[in-house]
C-alpha positions, 0 to 999 in steps of 0.5 A, a space after each residue: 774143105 774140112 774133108 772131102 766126104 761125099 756129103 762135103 765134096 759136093 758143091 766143091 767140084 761145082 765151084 772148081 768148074 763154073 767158077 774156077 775156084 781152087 779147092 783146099 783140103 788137107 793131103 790126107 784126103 786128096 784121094 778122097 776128093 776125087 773118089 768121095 764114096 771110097 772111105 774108110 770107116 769103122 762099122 758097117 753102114 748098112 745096120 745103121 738105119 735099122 738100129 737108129 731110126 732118127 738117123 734113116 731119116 736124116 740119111 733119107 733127106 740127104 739122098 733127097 739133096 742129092 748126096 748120092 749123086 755127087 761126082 769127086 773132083 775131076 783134079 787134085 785139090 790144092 794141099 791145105 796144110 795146118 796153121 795160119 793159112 792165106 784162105 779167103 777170112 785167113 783161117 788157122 787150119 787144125 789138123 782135127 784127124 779120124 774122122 777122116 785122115 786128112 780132117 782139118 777144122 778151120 777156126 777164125 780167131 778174130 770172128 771168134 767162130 770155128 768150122 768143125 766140119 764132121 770133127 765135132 757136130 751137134 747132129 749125127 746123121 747115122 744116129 739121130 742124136 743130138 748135142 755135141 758128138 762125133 759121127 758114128 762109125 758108119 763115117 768115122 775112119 778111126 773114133 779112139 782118134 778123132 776123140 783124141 783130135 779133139 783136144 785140139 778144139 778144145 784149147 780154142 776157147 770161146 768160140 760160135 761152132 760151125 759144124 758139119 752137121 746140125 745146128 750152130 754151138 756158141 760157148 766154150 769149146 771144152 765144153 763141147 768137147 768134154 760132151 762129145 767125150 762123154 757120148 763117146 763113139 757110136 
């Protein structure tokens, strides 16, 4: 997992149990895994709906999927450390920290695709808005921080971003950092 917020963790606990998969995520984010609903972020949830009425309705559908209802993992995840890993496809792990502290994306040279998770997205759920970005800080443990991660994505290059929210990204990443910049945090 890129993290381990409810909206990420879900499917996870599912896997572990009727499949026997192991679950990867970063160390950072173990507690999370088991607790998905127990994270730090930055602004009240609450006003978020009221002042972003495209992202009540992003929140709305995911209630609807069922992101209220998950349960954490009933054990520990497996640690996912940064660099090349031996997962499945043998993704090189970035550490893409502040969105949450244990944040990983998991890029995929030879496919020349990324999976940026909530580090870089194309739709922000709280707000609505569109277009590369980071997620407001109703989800965001630290922004100044997950800015900065970003550098991180940016030195990939070319590459189809996979985000955790919103549609797919083709072009160079710098790019799409270089907006997610100029958005700033919300």
């Amino acid at each position: 997992m890129t993290h381990a917020h409810f909206d990420h963790v879900g499917m996870a606990r599912r896997l572990q149990e009727e499949v026997g998969c192991s679950v990867h995520v970063h160390l950072a984010d173990a507690y999370l895994a088991l607790h998905p609903y127990r994270y730090r972020h930055e602004r009240p949830r609450l006003g978020y709906p009221l002042r972003y009425p495209k992202g009540a309705a992003q929140l709305l559908r995911m209630a609807r999927a069922g992101a209220l209802r998950v349960r954490g993992l009933d054990r520990i995840p497996e640690g996912l450390p940064a660099g090349p890993s031996e997962l499945p496809g043998r993704p090189n792990v970035v550490l893409t920290q502040g969105h949450t502290a244990g944040h990983c994306a998991l890029d995929f040279p030879d496919r020349g695709a990324t999976i940026t998770g909530d580090a870089l997205v194309t739709l922000d759920p709280y707000t609505g808005h569109e277009g590369p970005r980071i997620i407001a800080g109703a989800a965001t443990a630290d922004s100044p921080r997950a800015l900065r991660s970003l550098a991180a994505i940016a030195e990939l290059g070319r590459r189809t971003m996979l985000p955790g929210h919103g549609a797919a990204w083709t072009g160079e990443l710098r790019d799409a950092v270089a907006a997610a910049r100029a958005a700033g945090r919300s």
